[in-house]
C-alpha positions, 0 to 999 in steps of 0.5 A, a space after each residue: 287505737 290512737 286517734 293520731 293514727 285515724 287522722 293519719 289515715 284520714 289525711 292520706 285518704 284525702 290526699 290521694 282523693 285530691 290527687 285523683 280528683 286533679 287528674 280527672 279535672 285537668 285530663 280533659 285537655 290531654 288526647 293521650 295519643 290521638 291527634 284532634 281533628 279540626 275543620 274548616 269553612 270554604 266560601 267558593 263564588 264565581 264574579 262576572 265581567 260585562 254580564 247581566 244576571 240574567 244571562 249568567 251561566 250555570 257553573 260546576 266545579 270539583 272540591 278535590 281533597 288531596 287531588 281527588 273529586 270529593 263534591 261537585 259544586 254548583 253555582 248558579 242563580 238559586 245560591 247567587 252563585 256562591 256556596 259555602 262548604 263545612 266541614 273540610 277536615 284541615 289534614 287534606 289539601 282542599 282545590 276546587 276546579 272547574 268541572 268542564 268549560 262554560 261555553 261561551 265564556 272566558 276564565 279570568 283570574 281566580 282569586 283565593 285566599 284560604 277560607 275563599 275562592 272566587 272564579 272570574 268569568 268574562 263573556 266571549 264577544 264576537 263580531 268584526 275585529 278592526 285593525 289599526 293602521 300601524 301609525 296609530 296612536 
């Protein structure tokens, strides 16, 4: 045989090795199908109006994914009334409610945003309401 021919050869044999070769190395960014799951992180906290650390109540909220309870939360003076939540699949709609009424308090404004949510507390202060003459400025 002629040696034309094994270069031939030898020359198709290394094409289709490259060609393999370069399917290999560029599938690792191809799913074939499958959708990539990817997370999120929530930072969930409670603020308090005319309260001193000391007398902050204990408050516990759901984390629903799609409406649903998922986790209760706990936010209290051990995590300085913050936690923060791993891994929530970011196919599901995350809430978080509060899981009961805080006696004693009342529920301000909740700001949110998408990697946070803070819930606002203001004490309930009772005493002797005082009514204005209707001359009053």
């Amino acid at each position: 045989m002629n040696i034309d021919y094994y270069k031939s050869k030898l020359v198709k044999l290394l094409a289709v090795i490259l060609c393999v070769a370069a399917m290999f190395a560029f599938s690792f960014n191809v799913t074939y199908g499958a959708t990539r799951t990817t997370y999120k992180t929530m930072v969930v906290s409670a603020y308090f109006v005319g309260t001193s650390m000391s007398e902050r109540p204990t408050i516990q909220l759901r984390l629903c994914k799609d409406g649903k309870t998922a986790k209760i939360l706990v936010l209290d003076s051990t995590n300085n009334w913050k936690v923060k939540v791993n891994k929530l699949n970011t196919k599901y709609t995350w809430t978080v409610k509060q899981a009961g009424s805080v006696s004693g308090y009342h529920k301000l404004k909740t700001l949110a945003t998408k990697k946070a949510v803070k819930l606002g507390y203001s004490k309930v202060h009772t005493g002797t309401i005082i009514s204005f003459p209707d001359n009053y400025n």
